[in-house]
One Martini backbone bead per residue (centre of mass of N, CA, C, O) as a GRO file, in nm:
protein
  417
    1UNK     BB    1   5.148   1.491  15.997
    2UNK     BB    2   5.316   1.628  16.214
    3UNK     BB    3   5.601   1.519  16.103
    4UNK     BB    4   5.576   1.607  15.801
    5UNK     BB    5   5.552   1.936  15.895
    6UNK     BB    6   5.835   1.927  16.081
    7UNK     BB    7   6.023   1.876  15.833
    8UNK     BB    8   5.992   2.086  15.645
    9UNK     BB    9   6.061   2.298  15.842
   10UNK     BB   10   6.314   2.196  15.889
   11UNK     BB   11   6.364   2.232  15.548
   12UNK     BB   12   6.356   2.517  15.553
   13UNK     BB   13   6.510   2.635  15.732
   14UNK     BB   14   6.788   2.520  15.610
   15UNK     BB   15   6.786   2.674  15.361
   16UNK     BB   16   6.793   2.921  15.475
   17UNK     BB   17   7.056   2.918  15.618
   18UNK     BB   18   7.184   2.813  15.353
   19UNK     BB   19   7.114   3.114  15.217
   20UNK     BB   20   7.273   3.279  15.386
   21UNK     BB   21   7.566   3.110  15.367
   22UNK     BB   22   7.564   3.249  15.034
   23UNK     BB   23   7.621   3.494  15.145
   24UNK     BB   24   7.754   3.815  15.212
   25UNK     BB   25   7.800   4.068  15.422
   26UNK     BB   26   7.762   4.274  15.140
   27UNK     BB   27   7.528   4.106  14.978
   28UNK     BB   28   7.682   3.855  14.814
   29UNK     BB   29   7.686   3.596  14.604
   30UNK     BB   30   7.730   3.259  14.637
   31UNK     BB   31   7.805   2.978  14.549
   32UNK     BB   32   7.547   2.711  14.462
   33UNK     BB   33   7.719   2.480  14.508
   34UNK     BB   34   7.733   2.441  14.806
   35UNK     BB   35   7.473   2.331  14.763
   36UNK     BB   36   7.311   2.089  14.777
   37UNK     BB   37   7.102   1.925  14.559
   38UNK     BB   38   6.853   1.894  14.715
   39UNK     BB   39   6.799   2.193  14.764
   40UNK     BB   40   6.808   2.295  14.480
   41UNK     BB   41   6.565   2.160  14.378
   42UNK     BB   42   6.355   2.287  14.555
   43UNK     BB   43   6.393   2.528  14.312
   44UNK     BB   44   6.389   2.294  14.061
   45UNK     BB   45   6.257   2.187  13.746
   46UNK     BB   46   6.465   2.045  13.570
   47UNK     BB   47   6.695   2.317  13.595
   48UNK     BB   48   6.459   2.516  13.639
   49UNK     BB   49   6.338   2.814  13.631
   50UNK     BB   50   6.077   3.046  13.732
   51UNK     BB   51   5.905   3.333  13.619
   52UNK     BB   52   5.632   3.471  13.748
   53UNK     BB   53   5.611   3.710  13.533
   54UNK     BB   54   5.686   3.547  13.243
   55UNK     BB   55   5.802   3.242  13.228
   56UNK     BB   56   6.122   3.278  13.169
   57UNK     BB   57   6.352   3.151  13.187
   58UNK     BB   58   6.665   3.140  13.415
   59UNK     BB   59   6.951   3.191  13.502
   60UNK     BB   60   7.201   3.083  13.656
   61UNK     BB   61   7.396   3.231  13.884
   62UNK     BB   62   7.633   3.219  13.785
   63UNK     BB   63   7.565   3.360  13.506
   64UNK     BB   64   7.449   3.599  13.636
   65UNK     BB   65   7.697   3.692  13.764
   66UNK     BB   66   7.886   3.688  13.495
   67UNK     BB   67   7.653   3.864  13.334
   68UNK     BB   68   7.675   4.102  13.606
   69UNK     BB   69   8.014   4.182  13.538
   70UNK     BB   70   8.022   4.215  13.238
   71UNK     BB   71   7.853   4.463  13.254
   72UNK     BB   72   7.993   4.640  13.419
   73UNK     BB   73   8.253   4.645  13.263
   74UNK     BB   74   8.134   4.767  13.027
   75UNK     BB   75   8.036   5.032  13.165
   76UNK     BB   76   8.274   5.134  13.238
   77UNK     BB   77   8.412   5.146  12.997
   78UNK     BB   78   8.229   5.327  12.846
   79UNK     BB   79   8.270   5.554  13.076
   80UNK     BB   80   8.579   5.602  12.986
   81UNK     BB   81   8.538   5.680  12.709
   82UNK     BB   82   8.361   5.918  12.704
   83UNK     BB   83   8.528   6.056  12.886
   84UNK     BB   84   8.811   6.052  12.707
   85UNK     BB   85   8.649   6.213  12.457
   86UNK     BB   86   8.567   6.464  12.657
   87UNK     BB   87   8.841   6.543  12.653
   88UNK     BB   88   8.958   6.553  12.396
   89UNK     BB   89   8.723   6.775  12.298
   90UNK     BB   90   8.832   6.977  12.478
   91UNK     BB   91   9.161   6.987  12.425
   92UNK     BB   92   9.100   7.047  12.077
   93UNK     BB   93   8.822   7.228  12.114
   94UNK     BB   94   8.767   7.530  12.129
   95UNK     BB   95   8.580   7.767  12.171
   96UNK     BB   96   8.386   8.044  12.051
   97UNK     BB   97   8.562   8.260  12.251
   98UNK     BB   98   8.832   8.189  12.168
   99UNK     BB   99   8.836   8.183  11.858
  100UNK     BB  100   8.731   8.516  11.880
  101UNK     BB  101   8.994   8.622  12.019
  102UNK     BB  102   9.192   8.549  11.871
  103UNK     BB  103   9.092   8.682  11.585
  104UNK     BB  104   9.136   8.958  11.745
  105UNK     BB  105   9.455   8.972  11.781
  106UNK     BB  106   9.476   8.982  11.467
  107UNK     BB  107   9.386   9.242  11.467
  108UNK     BB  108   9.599   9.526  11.547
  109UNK     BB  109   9.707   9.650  11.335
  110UNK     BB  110   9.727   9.743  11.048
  111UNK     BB  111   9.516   9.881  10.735
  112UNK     BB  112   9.549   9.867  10.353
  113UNK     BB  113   9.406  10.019  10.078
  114UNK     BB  114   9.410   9.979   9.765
  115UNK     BB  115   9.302  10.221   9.498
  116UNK     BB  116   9.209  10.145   9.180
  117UNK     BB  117   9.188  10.340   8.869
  118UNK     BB  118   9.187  10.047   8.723
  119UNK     BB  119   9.431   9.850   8.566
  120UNK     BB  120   9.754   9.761   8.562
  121UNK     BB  121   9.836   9.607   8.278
  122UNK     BB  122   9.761   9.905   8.179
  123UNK     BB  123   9.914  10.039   8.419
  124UNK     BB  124  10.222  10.173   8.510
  125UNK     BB  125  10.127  10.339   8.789
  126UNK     BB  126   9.966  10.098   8.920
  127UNK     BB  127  10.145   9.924   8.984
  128UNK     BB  128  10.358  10.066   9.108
  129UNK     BB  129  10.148  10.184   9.346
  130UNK     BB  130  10.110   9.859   9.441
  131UNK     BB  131  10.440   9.800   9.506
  132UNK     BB  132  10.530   9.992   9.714
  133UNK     BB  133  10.348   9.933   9.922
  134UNK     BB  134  10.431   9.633   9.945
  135UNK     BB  135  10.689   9.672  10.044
  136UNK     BB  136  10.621   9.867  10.296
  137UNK     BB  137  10.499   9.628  10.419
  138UNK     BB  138  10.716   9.379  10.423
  139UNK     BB  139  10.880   9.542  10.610
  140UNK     BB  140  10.718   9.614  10.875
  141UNK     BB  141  10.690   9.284  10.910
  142UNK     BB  142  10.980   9.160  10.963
  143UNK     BB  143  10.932   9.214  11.329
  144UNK     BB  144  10.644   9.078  11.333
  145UNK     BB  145  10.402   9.009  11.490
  146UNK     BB  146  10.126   8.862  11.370
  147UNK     BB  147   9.923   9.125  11.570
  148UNK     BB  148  10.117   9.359  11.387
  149UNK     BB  149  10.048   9.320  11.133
  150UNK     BB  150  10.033   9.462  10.830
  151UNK     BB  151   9.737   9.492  10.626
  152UNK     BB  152   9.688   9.416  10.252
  153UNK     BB  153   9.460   9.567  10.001
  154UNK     BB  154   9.352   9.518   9.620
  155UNK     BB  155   9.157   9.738   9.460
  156UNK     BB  156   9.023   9.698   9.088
  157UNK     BB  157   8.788   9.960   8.917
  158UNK     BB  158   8.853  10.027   8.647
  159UNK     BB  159   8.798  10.210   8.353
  160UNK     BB  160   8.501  10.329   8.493
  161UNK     BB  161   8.480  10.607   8.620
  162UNK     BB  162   8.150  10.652   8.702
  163UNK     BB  163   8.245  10.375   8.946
  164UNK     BB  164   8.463  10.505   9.154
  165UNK     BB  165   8.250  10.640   9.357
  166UNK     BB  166   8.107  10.357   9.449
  167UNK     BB  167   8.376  10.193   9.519
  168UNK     BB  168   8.515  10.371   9.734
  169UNK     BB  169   8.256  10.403   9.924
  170UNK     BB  170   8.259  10.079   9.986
  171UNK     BB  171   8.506  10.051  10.131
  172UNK     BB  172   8.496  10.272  10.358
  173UNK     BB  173   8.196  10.129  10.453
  174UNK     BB  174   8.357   9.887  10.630
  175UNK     BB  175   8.600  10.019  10.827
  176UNK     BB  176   8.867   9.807  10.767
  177UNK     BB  177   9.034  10.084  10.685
  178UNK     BB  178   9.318  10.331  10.762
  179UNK     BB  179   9.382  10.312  10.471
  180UNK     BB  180   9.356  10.493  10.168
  181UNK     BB  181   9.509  10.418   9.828
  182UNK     BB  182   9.613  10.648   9.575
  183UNK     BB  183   9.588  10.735   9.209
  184UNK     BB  184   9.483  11.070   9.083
  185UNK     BB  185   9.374  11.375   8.949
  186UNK     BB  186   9.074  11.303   9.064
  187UNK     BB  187   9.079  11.212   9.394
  188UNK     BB  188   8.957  11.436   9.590
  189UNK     BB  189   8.676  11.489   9.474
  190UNK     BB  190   8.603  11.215   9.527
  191UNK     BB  191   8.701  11.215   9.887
  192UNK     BB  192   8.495  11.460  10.005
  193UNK     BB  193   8.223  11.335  10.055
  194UNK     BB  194   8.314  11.070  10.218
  195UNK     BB  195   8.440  11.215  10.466
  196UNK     BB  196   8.166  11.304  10.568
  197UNK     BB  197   8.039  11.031  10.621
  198UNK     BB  198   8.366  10.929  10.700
  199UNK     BB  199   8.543  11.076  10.962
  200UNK     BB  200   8.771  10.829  10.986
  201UNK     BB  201   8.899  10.847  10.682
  202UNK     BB  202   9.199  10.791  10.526
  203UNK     BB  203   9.432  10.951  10.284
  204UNK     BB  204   9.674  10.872  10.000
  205UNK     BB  205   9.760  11.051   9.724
  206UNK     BB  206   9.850  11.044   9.454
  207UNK     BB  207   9.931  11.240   9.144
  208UNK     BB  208   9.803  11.510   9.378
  209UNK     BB  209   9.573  11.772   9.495
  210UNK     BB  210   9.529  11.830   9.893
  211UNK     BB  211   9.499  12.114  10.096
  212UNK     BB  212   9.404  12.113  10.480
  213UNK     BB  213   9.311  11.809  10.514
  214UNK     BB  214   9.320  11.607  10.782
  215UNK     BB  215   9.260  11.321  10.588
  216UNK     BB  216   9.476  11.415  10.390
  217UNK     BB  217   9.741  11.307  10.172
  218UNK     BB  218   9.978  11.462   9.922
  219UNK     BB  219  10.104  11.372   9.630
  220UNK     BB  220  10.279  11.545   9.337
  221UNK     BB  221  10.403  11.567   9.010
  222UNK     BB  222  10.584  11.778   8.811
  223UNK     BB  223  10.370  11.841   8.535
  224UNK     BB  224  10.533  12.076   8.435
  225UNK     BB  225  10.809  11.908   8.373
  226UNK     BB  226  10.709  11.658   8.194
  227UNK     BB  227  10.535  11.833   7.963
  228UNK     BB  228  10.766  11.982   7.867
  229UNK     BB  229  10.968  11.770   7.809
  230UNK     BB  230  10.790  11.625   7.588
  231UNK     BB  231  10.714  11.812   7.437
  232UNK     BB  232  11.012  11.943   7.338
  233UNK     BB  233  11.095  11.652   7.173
  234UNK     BB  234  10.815  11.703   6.959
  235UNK     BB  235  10.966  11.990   6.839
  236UNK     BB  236  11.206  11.839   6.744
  237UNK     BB  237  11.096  11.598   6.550
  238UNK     BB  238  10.909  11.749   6.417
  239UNK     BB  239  10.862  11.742   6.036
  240UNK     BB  240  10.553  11.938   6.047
  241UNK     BB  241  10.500  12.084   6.306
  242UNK     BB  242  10.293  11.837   6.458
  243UNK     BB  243  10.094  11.764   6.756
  244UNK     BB  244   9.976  11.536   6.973
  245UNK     BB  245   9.736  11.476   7.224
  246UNK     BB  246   9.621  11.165   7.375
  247UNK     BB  247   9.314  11.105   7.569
  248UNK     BB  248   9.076  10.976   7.753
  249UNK     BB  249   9.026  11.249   7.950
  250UNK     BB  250   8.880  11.477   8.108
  251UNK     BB  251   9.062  11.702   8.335
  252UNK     BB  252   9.223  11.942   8.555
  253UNK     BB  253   9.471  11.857   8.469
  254UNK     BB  254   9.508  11.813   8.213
  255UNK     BB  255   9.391  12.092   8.119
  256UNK     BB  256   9.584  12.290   8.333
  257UNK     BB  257   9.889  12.096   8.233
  258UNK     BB  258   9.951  11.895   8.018
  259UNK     BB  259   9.870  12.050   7.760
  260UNK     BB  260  10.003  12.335   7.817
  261UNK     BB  261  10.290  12.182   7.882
  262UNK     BB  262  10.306  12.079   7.621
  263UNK     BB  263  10.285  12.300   7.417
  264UNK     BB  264  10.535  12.454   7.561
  265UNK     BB  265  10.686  12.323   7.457
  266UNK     BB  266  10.696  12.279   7.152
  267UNK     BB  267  10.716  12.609   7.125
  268UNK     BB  268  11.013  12.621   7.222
  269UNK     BB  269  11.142  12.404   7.003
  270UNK     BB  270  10.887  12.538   6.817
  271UNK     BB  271  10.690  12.839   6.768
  272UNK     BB  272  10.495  12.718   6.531
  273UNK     BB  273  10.355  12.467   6.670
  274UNK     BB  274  10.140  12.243   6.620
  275UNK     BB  275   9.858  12.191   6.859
  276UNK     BB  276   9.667  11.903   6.989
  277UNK     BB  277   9.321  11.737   7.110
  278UNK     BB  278   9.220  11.470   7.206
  279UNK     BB  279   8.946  11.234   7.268
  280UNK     BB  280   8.800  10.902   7.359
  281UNK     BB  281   8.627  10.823   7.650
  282UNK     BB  282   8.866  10.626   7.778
  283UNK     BB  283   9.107  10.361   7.863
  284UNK     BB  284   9.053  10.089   7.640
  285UNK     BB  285   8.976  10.171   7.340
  286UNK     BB  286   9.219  10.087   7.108
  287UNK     BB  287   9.011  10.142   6.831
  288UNK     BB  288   8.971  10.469   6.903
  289UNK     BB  289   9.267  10.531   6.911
  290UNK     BB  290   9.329  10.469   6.634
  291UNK     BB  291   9.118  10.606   6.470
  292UNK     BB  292   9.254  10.911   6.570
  293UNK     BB  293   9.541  10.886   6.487
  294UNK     BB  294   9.498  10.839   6.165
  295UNK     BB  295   9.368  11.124   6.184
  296UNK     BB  296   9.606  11.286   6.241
  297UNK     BB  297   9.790  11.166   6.021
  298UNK     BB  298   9.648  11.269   5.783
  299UNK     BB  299   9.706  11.595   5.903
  300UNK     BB  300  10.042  11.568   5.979
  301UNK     BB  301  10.071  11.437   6.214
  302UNK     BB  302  10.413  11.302   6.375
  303UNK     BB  303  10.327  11.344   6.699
  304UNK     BB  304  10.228  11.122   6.962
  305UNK     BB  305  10.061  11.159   7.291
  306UNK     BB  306   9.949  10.887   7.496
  307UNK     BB  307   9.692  10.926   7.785
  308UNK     BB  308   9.473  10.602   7.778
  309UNK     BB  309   9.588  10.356   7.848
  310UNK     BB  310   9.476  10.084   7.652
  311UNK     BB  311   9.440  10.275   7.411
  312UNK     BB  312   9.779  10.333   7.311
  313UNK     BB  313   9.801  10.083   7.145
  314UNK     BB  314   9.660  10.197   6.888
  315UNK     BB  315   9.846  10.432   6.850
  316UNK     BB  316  10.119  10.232   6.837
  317UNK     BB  317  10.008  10.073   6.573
  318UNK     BB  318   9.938  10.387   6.377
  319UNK     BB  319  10.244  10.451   6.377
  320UNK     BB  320  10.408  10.189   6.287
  321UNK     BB  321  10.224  10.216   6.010
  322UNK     BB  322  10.286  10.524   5.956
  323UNK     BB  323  10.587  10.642   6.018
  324UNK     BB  324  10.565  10.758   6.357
  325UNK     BB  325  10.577  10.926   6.627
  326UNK     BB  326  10.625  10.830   7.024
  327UNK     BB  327  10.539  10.950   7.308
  328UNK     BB  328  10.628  10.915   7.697
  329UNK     BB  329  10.448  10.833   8.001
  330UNK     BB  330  10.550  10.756   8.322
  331UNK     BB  331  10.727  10.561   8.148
  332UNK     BB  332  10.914  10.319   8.021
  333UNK     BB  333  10.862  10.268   7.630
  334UNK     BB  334  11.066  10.160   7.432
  335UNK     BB  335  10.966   9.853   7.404
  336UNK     BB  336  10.735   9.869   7.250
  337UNK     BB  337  10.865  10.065   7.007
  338UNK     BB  338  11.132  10.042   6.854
  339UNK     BB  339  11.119  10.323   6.658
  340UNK     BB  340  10.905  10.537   6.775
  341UNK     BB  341  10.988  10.585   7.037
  342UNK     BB  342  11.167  10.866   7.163
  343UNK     BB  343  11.014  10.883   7.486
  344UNK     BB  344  11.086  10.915   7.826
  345UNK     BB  345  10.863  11.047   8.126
  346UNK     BB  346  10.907  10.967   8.440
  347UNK     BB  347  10.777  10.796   8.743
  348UNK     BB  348  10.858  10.746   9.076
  349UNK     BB  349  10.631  10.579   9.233
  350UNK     BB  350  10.731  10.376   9.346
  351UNK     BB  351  10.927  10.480   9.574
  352UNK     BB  352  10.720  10.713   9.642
  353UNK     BB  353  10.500  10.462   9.779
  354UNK     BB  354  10.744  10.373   9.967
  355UNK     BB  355  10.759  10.616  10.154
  356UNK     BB  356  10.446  10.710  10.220
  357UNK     BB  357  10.399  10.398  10.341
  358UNK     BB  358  10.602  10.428  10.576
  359UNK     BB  359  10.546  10.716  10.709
  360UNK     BB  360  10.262  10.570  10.834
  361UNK     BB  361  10.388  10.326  10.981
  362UNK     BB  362  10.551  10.558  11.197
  363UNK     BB  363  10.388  10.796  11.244
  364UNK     BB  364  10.509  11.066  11.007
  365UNK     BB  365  10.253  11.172  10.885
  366UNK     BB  366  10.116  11.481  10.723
  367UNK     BB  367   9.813  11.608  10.758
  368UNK     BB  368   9.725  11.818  10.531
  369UNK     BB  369   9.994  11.788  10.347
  370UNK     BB  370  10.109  11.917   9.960
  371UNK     BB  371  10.362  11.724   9.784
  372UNK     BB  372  10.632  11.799   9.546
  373UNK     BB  373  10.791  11.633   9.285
  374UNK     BB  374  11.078  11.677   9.086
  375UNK     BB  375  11.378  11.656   8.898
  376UNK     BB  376  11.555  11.755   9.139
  377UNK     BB  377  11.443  11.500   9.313
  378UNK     BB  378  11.433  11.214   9.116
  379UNK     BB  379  11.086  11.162   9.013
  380UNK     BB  380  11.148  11.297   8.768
  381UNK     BB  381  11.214  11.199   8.447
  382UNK     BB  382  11.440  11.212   8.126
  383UNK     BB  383  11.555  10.975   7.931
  384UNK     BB  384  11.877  10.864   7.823
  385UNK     BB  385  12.022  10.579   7.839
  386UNK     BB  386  11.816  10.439   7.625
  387UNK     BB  387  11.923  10.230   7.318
  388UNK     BB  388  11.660  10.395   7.177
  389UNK     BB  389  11.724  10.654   7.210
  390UNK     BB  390  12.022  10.672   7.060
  391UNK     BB  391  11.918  10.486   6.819
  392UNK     BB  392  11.680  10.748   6.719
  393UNK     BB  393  11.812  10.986   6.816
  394UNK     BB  394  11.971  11.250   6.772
  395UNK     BB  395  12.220  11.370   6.877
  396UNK     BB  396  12.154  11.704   6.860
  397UNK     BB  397  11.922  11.635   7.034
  398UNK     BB  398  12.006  11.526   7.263
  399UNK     BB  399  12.150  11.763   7.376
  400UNK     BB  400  11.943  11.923   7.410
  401UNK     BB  401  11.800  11.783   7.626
  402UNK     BB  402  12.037  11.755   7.832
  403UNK     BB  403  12.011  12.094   7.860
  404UNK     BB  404  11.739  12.115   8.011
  405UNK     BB  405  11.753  11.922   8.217
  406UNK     BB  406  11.965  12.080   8.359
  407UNK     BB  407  11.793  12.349   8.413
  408UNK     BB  408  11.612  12.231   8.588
  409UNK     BB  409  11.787  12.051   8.809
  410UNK     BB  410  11.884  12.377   8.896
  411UNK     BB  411  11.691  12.619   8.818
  412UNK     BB  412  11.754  12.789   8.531
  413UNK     BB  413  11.408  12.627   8.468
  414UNK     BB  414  11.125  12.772   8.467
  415UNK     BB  415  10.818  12.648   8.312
  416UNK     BB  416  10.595  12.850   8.471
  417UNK     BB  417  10.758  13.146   8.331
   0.00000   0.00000   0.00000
C-alpha cells in the first residue's frame, strides 16, 4: 500500500514537472506532443476531457492554442479595420463647424435683390433693369475669389400693385440683401414705411425720383420729354384729331407728367386736338384693355397710346383689327404690328441699370442724391431708324419729327416751359 501511494507520488511529481516544461517562460504553453502518452491518458478519457462547468467536450490544447491565435488575430483585424474606417471618416466628412465656417466664407460679397413690380415677359422696362443688373453683376464677379463673388436675387412680384408693399417689406425683412433695385414710379411712396422699419436697407429706384433720403437713390427718364415726343406724332398722324392715352392704373407720374405731356405734344402739333385717357384697372387684362380701345375708336379716336403692361396687347389687336394706329412707350415695339405702331419712343434702362448697379458695386454711388437723363443724354431716345417707321410714317412727317427732336437734344427746346 505504501509502495502504491509512493508510485502514484511520484507520478503525479513527474506530470507536474512535465507540465511544467511544456510552459515557457512567458507562461505561453508547449505542445502536448512532447508528454508520453502515458502522462496524457492521465488526464484524458477516451481522448477526451471533460470541463467540470458544464460538462462539453473541450479540444485538444493544440485546437485551442490554434483557436486562440485565430480569435487574436480576427480581432486584431477588425480593429485595425475600424481604425482605418475611423480614419476614413474622419479625412472625408468636416465636422459640423468646419462646415458652417466654409458656408460663413462664401458670403462675404455683396448681395443684390431685384424687386420687378410686376412680371418681365409682360414688361420689357423690367426685362430691360433686371438685364442690366445681370450685366453689372457678371462683370464685378469676373476676377473675384468665390467668397467675393455678389449674389443676386430677382423676385417678381406680379400684377396686383395691392400685393406690392407686402413682397416688398418681406424681402427687406429676411435681411439678406444689401440692396435692393427696383423700377417704377410708384416705388419711393412704397419703400419709405419700409425704410422705417428697416433703417439699415438701402434703395436703388429706376424711373423714380426721391431726393434727400440717405437710404435711397434715384434715377429717373425725362419723361416730360418722351411723352411730349410720343403726343407730338400722334398730333401728326392723328387724321380725326383725336388721340388717347389708355393707362393701367393712376399714379402720380401718369396724372401729373406724362398724360399732360402727351397731350401737350399732341396739341403743339395740331392745337385743336382732342386728348383723352382711359384706365384699365390692372395690368394684365387684355380683354378689358380691347374693350376700351374699341370704345374709343367708335368715337373717333384713331391714335392711342397703350402704357397698361399685358393689357396693351388688347389695345394692339383692336387697333389692327380697326385699320388705326398705336404709338409706343419705353421700348421699340415696331415689331409688334408693323403697319399700326407709327412710334416708339425708347428708354435705354438696361443700359442704365447696369450702369448704377456698377457704381453701387465700386461704392461711388451718391446716397440721397435724384438724378435724371433725358434725350440730350441719350438715354430717351424717339427711334427714327426702324424700317417700319419708315416705311408707316409719311416722310413729310419724319421731318417734322426729327426736327423736334433735334431741338431737345440741343436744348433749343424745353417742352417743361
Amino acid at each position: 500500500m505504501k509502495h502504491t501511494r509512493l508510485i502514484k507520488t511520484i507520478a503525479c511529481a513527474g506530470i507536474i514537472l512535465m507540465l511544467a516544461g511544456c510552459t515557457t517562460k512567458d507562461g505561453e504553453k508547449k505542445d502536448l506532443s512532447a508528454i508520453p502518452e502515458a502522462i496524457v491518458s492521465f488526464f484524458k478519457k477516451d481522448g477526451k476531457a471533460k470541463n467540470k462547468d458544464d460538462g462539453k467536450p473541450a479540444k485538444d490544447d493544440k485546437a485551442v492554442k490554434d483557436d486562440k491565435s485565430s480569435k487574436d488575430k480576427g480581432k486584431t483585424e477588425k480593429k485595425a479595420t475600424e481604425t482605418d474606417t475611423s480614419k476614413k471618416k474622419t479625412e472625408t466628412k468636416p465636422s459640423s463647424s468646419d462646415t458652417k465656417s466654409t458656408a460663413e466664407e462664401t458670403h462675404t460679397g455683396p448681395s443684390i435683390a431685384v424687386f420687378v413690380p410686376g412680371i418681365m415677359a409682360d414688361s420689357p422696362i423690367y426685362a430691360m433693369l433686371a438685364d442690366g443688373v445681370k450685366n453689372a453683376v457678371t462683370q464685378y464677379n469676373y476676377d473675384k475669389k468665390a467668397s467675393d463673388k455678389a449674389e443676386l436675387y430677382i423676385l417678381e412680384a406680379g400684377t396686383n400693385q395691392a400685393q406690392w408693399p407686402t413682397k416688398l417689406t418681406s424681402l427687406a425683412a429676411t435681411k439678406k440683401y444689401d440692396v435692393i433695385i427696383s423700377s417704377n414710379p410708384s416705388l419711393p411712396e412704397l419703400v419709405k414705411p419700409i425704410i422705417k422699419q428697416y433703417p439699415k436697407q438701402k434703395f436703388i429706384l429706376m424711373d423714380a425720383e426721391l431726393e434727400g433720403n440717405p437710404n435711397v437713390y434715384t434715377m429717373r427718364y425725362n419723361q416730360y420729354e418722351q411723352a411730349y415726343l410720343t403726343g407730338y406724332i400722334a398730333g401728326l398722324m392723328s387724321k380725326n384729331h383725336k388721340a388717347a392715352l389708355i393707362a393701367a392704373q393712376e399714379y402720380p407720374v401718369m396724372n401729373e407728367i406724362i398724360y399732360p405731356y402727351f397731350e401737350k405734344g399732341c396739341k403743339a402739333a395740331y392745337a385743336k386736338t382732342e386728348v383723352a385717357i382711359r384706365i384699365v384697372g390692372n395690368w394684365y387684362d387684355a380683354n378689358k384693355g380691347a374693350v376700351i380701345a374699341d370704345s374709343l375708336i367708335n368715337n373717333g379716336f384713331d391714335v392711342l397710346l397703350p402704357i397698361c403692361g399685358g393689357a396693351s396687347q388688347g389695345v394692339i389687336n383692336s387697333a389692327k383689327n380697326k385699320g388705326i394706329y398705336v404709338t409706343w412707350f419705353d421700348n421699340n415695339g415696331f415689331d409688334k404690328a408693323p403697319g399700326t405702331i407709327i412710334s416708339s419712343t425708347t428708354l435705354k434702362q438696361k443700359e442704365m441699370a447696369d450702369i448704377v448697379t456698377a457704381n453701387y458695386l465700386a461704392g461711388i454711388l451718391e446716397w440721397g442724391k435724384a438724378d435724371m437723363v433725358g434725350v440730350a443724354d441719350k438715354y430717351v431716345a424717339f427711334v427714327q431708324d426702324d424700317p417700319n417707321y419708315i416705311s408707316t410714317v409719311p416722310d413729310k412727317i419724319r421731318k417734322k419729327m426729327a426736327k423736334v427732336v433735334h431741338s431737345i437734344e440741343t436744348g433749343k427746346l424745353d417742352v417743361t416751359k
